[in-house]
N, C-alpha and C positions, 0 to 999 in steps of 0.2 A: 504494500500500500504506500502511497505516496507516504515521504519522510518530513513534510510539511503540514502545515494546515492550509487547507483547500478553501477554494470561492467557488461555490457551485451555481453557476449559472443558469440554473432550470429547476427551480422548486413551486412546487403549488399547494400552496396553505389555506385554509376554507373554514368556512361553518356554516354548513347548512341549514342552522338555526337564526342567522343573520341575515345570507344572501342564497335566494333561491337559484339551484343547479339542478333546471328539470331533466335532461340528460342523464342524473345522477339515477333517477326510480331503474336504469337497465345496468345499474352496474352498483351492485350492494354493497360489495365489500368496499367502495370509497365516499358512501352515503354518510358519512361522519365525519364529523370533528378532526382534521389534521391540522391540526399547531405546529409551533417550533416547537414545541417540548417532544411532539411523539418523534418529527424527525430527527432531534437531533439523538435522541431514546432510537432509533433505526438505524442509525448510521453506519455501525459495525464497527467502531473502533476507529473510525475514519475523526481526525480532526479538522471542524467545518469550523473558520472564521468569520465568512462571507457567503449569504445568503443573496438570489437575484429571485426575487419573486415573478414568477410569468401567468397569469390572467387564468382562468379555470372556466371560459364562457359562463359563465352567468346567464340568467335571465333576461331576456329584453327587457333595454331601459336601464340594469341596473349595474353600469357597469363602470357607472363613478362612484354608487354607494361602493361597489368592490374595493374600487380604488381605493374611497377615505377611512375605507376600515384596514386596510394592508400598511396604509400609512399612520396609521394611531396605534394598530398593531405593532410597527417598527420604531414606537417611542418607547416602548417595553423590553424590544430586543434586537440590541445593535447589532446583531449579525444580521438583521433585513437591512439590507445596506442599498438596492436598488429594486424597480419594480418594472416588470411591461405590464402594462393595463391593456385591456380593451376599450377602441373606439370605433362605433358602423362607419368606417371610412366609405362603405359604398355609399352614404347619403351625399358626399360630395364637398363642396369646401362650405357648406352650412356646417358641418362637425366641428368647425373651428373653434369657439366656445367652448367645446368640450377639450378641446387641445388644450385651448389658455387656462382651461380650472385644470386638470392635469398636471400642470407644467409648474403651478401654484405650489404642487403639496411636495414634502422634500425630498420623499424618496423616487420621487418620476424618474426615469431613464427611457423607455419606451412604450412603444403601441404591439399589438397584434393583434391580427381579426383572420378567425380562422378558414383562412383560403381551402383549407383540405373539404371543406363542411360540401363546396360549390363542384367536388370534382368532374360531378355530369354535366355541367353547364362549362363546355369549353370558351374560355374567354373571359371569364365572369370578372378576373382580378384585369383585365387589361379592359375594362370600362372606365369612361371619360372620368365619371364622378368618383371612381375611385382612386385612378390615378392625380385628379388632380389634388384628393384629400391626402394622399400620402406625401405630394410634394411640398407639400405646409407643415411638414415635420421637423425639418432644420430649425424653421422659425424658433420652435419651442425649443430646440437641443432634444429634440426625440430619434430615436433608433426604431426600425421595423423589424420583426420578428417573424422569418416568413416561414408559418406553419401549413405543408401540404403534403399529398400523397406523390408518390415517384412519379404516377403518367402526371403530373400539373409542370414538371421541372421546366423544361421550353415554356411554358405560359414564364413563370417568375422569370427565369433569365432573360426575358425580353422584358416584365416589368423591372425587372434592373437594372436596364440597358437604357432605358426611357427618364431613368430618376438618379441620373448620378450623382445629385447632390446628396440623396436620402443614402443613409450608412442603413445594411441588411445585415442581418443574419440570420442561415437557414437552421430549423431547427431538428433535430434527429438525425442529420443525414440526408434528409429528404426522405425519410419513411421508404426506404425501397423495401421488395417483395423477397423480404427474408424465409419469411415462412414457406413459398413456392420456387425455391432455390435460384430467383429471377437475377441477374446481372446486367443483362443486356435489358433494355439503353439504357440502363438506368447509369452505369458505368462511364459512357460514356456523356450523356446527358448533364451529370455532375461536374466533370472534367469542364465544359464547356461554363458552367455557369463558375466556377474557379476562376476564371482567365477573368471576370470580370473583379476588377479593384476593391468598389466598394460593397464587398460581401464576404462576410464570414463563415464559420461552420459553428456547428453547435455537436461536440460527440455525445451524445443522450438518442434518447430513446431508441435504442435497435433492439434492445431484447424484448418489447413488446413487438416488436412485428414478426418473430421469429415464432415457432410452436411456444406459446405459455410453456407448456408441461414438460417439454422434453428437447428445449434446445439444448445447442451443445457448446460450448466455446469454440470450435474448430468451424462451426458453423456461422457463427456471426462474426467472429474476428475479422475476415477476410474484407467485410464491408467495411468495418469501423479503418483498417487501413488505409484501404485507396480511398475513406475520404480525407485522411489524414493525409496522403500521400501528392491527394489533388489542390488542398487552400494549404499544405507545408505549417510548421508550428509557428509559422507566425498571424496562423488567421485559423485556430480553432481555439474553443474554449470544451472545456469537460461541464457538462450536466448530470444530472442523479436524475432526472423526471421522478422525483418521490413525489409524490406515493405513488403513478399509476405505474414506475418501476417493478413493485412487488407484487403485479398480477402476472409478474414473471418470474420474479426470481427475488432477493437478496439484493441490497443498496451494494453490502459489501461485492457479493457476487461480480455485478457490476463492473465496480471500482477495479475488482480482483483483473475483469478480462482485459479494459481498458489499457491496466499496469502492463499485464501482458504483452499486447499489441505495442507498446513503448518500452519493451524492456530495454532496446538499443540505442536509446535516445541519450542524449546528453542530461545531467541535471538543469540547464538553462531550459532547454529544449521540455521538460516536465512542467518545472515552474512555470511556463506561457501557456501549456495546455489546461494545467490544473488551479492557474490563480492569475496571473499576472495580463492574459489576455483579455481576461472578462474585468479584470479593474479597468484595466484602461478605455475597452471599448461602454461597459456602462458607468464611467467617470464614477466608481464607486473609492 
């Protein structure tokens, strides 16, 4: 395990007794209560300095109440050190209001609106209104967070070919089809949105796309490399996706393959995967 304490940049903390997550009634085991205290109680021995909180779609409408509890929540626990909220960028640059109360509260760092939700509607993120709501993210000092499924990658690499002002980062990997042993485009598709500058990786979520029950590390490593291999250690940051990590496996498990797949790496080269990338890119 890393021989530092770690900034994990993909944590999702809730109460579904404050902000309604209708989503949540098809998935039980995450229908409660996740605080700091269970994750950092989950962690496996892992030492967590820095927490980057990412948006858990909420309910329509409520997805500044999200916000201003994630930020009263981080007056309690300095390891919430940054947050991506969600904003319906598809309504267009009317959202902007919601930008500037955003932009207010002190742990803002970024937005996401979950592009994966649209994947039958080909085109849906390269719409006017919503391209033009994402280009009014600098204004605020906001970062995108681009959450999609593998066949969406060509839609985002041309939204981020369009918004080089907006600083991106992709989440998961891009969600390729680990579970269906899929590579192809996904492989290359990835490679391609790399070459573009203002875009990161996020190494988090693959062993949810993988069989829940019976992946293997020889099985997912391979992805988590070439995308390490595609944005290089100076454009990935490590994620825990806790809690929907553990409908897979163990935070530590995790943690464990990640280590693995960087066992050749330099100490410099760890530190930027596991802490120093995600400072810098969400100014934490």
């Amino acid at each position: 395990m890393p021989e530092f304490p770690i900034v994990d940049a993909h944590v999702h903390l809730y109460d579904p007794a404050a902000i309604s997550y209708p989503w949540m009634s098809q998935a039980p085991s995450l229908n409660k209560p996740h605080l700091p205290q269970d994750y950092l109680a989950r962690t496996g021995g892992i030492v967590v300095d820095g927490i980057v909180f990412v948006e858990v779609d909420a309910a329509p409408g409520r997805h500044l109440d999200e916000a201003r509890w994630v930020d009263n929540l981080a007056k309690g626990e300095p390891r919430v050190r940054g947050m991506v909220a969600s904003i319906p960028l598809e309504c267009g640059p009317s959202v902007e209001p919601d930008l500037a109360a955003l932009a207010e509260l002190g742990v803002a760092r970024g937005v996401r609106r979950l592009i994966q939700g649209h994947v039958k509607e080909s085109g849906w993120a390269l719409r006017d209104p919503f391209v033009a709501a994402l280009r009014l993210l600098p204004r605020y000092r906001l970062t995108f967070d681009l959450c999609i499924y593998h066949p969406q990658l060509v839609e985002v690499t041309e939204l981020v070919r369009r918004c080089p002002e907006v600083t991106f980062v992709l989440d998961h990997i891009g969600k390729p089809g680990i579970r269906d042993g899929l590579t192809a485009p996904w492989q290359a598709e990835l490679r391609a949105l790399a070459r573009l500058p203002n875009v990161m990786c996020k190494i988090s979520g693959a062993v949810t796309e993988a069989d829940h029950a019976a992946w293997r590390e020889a099985e997912v490593a391979p992805y988590v490399a070439h995308a390490i291999e595609c944005f290089g250690f100076d454009r990935v940051m490590f994620g825990g996706d806790w809690p929907v990590v553990e409908l897979a496996g163990s935070y530590r498990r995790w943690v464990d393959l990640v280590d693995s797949v960087v066992a050749g790496s330099t100490p410099e080269e760890r530190r930027k995967l596991y802490r120093d990338n995600a400072t810098a890119f969400y100014r934490l």
